[in-house]
ROVO-168283 format. One record per residue: x, y, z of N, C-alpha, C, O in turn; residue number from 1; residue in one letter. Coordinates in pm, 1 decimal. Example, Ala and Ser with C-alpha at 12.3 -4.5 7.8 and 13.67 -1.06 7.14 Angstrom:
BEGIN
1319.0|-569.0|780.0|1230.0|-450.0|780.0|1320.0|-330.0|780.0|1423.6|-331.9|846.5|1|a $
1285.0|-225.0|708.0|1367.0|-106.0|714.0|1290.0|3.0|787.0|1340.9|113.8|803.9|2|s $
END
This chain:
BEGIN
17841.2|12460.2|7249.1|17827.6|12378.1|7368.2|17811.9|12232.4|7325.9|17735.2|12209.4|7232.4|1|x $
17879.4|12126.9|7387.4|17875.3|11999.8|7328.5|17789.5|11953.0|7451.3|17769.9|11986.9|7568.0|2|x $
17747.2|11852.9|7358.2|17609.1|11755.3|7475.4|17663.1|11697.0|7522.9|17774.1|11665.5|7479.9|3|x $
17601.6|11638.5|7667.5|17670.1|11592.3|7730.6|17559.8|11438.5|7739.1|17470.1|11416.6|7657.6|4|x $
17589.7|11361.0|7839.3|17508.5|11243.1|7903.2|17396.1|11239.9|7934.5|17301.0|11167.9|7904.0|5|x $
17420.1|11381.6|8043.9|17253.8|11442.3|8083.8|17161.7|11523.5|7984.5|17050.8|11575.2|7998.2|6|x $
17254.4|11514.3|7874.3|17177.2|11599.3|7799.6|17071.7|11484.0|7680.5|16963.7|11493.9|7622.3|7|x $
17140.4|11418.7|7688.1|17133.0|11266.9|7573.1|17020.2|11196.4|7732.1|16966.6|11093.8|7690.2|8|x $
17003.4|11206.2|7790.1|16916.1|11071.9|7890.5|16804.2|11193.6|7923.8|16691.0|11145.1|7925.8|9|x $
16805.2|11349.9|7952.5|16660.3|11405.2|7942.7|16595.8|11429.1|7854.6|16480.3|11467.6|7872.8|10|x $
16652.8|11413.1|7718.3|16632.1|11401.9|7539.7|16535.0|11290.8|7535.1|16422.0|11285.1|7486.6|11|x $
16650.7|11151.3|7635.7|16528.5|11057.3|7604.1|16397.7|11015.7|7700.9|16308.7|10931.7|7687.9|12|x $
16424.2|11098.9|7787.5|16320.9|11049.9|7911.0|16181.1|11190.1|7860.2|16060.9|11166.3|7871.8|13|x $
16223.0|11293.2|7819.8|16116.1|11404.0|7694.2|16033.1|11211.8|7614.1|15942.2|11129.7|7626.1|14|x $
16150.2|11245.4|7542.5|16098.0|11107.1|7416.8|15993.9|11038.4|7439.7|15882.1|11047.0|7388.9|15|x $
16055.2|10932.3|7560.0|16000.9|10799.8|7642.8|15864.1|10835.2|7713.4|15796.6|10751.5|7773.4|16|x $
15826.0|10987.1|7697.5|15665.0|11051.2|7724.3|15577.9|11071.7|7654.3|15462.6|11103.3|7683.6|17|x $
15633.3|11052.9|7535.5|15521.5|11040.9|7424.2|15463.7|10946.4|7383.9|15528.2|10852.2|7337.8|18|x $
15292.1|10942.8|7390.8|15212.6|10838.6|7385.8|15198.6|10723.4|7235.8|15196.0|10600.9|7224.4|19|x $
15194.1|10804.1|7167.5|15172.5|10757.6|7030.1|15317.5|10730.4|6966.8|15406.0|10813.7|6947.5|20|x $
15319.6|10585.0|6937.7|15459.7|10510.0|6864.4|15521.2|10576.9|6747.0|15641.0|10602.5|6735.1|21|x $
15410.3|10607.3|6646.3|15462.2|10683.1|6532.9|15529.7|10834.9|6561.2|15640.4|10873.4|6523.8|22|x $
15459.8|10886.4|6615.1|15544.5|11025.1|6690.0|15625.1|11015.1|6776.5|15677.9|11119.1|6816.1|23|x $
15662.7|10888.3|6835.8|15763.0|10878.9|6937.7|15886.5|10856.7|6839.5|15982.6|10933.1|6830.9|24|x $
15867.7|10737.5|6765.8|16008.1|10688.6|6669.0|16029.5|10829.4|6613.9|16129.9|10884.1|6659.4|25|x $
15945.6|10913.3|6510.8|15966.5|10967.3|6407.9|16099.9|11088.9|6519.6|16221.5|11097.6|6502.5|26|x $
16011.1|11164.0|6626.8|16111.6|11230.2|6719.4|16252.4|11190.8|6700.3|16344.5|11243.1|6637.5|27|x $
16241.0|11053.6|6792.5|16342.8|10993.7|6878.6|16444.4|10993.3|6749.4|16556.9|11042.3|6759.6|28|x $
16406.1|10945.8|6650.1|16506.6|10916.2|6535.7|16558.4|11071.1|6474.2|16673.4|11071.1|6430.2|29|x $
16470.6|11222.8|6466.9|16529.3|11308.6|6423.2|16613.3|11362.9|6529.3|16703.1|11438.8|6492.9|30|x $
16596.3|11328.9|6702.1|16668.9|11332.7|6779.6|16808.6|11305.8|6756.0|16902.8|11384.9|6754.2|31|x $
16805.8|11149.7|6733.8|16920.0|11030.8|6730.3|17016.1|11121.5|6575.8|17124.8|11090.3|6527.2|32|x $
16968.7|11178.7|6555.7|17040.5|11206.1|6364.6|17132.9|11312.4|6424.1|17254.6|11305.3|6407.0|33|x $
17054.6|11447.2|6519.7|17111.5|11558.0|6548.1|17266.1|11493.3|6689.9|17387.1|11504.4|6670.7|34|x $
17215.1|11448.0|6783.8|17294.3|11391.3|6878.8|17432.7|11295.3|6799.2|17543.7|11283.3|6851.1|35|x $
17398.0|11243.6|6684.1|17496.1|11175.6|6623.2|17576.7|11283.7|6551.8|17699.1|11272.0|6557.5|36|x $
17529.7|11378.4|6490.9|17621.4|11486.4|6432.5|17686.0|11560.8|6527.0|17776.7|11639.5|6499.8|37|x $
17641.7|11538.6|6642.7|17670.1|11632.6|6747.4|17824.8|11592.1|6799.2|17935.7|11640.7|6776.8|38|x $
17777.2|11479.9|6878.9|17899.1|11388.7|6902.8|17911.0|11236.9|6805.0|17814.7|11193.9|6741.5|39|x $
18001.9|11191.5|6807.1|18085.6|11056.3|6693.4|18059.3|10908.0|6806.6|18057.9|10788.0|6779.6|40|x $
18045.3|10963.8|6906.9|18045.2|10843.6|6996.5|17897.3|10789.6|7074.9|17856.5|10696.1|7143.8|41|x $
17856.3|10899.8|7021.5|17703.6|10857.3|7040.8|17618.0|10740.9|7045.9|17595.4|10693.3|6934.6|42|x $
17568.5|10686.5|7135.1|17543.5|10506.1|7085.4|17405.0|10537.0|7089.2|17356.5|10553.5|7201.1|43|x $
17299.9|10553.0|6947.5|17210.0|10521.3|6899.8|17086.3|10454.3|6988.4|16990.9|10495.1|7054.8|44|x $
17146.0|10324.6|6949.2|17051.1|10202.8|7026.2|17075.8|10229.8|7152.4|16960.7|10214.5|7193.2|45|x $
17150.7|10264.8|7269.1|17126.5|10288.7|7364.8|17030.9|10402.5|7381.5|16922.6|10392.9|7439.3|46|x $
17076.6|10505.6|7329.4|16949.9|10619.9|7333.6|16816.5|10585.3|7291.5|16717.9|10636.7|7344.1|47|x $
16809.8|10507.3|7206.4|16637.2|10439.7|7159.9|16638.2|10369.0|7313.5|16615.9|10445.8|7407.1|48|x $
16650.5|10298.2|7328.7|16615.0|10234.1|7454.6|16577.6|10266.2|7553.1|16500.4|10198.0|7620.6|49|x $
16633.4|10405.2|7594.8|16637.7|10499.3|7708.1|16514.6|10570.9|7662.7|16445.0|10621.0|7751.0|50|x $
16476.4|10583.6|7534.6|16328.7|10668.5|7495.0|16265.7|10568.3|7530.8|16168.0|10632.1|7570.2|51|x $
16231.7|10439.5|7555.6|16143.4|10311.8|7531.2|16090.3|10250.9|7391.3|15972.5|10226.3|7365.5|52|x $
16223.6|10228.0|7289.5|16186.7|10194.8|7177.2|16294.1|10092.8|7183.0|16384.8|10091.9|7266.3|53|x $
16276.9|10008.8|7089.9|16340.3|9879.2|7081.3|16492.2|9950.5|6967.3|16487.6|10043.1|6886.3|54|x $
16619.5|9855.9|7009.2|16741.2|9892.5|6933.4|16744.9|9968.6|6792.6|16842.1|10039.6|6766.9|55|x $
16645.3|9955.3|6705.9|16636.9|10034.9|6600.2|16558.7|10121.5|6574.9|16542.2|10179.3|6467.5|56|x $
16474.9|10143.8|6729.3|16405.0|10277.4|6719.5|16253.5|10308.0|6694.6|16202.3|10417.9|6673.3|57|x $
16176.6|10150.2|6704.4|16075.5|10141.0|6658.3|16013.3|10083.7|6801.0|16091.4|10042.3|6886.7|58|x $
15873.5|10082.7|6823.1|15825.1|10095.2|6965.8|15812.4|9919.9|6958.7|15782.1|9854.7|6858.7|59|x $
15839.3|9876.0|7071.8|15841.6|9688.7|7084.8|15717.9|9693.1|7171.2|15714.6|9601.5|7253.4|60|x $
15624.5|9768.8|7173.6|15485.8|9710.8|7259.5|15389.2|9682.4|7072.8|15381.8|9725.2|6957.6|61|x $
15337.2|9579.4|7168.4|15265.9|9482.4|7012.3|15110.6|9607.1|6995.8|15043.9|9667.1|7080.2|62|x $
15107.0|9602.1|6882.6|14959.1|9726.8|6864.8|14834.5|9632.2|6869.2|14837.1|9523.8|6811.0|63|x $
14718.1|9678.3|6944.2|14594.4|9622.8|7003.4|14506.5|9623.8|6869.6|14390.1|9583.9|6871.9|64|x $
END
């Protein structure tokens, strides 16, 4: 079964629920590895974004 759109945006809206930055990237990125093998056209940085992580996947809220 190949992934689809909806499958790649409830991947990241799962993601975009996890509280803690380090467990969110570490996910989102073994996510981003499988979805890229999956499909070739996969756009990465859009999917980080859609989790709430900045273009390379790392959380852009500043730590307190």
């Amino acid at each position: 079964m190949a992934l689809s759109r909806k499958h790649f945006e409830t991947l990241a809206k799962i993601i975009s629920d996890i509280p803690d930055c380090t467990i969110k990237h570490d996910v989102a990125v073994d996510v981003a590895d499988f979805c890229g093998d999956e499909n070739p056209f996969f756009d990465r940085a859009k999917f980080y974004k859609a989790a709430g992580l900045d273009e390379l996947g790392y959380c852009s809220q500043k730590p307190q």
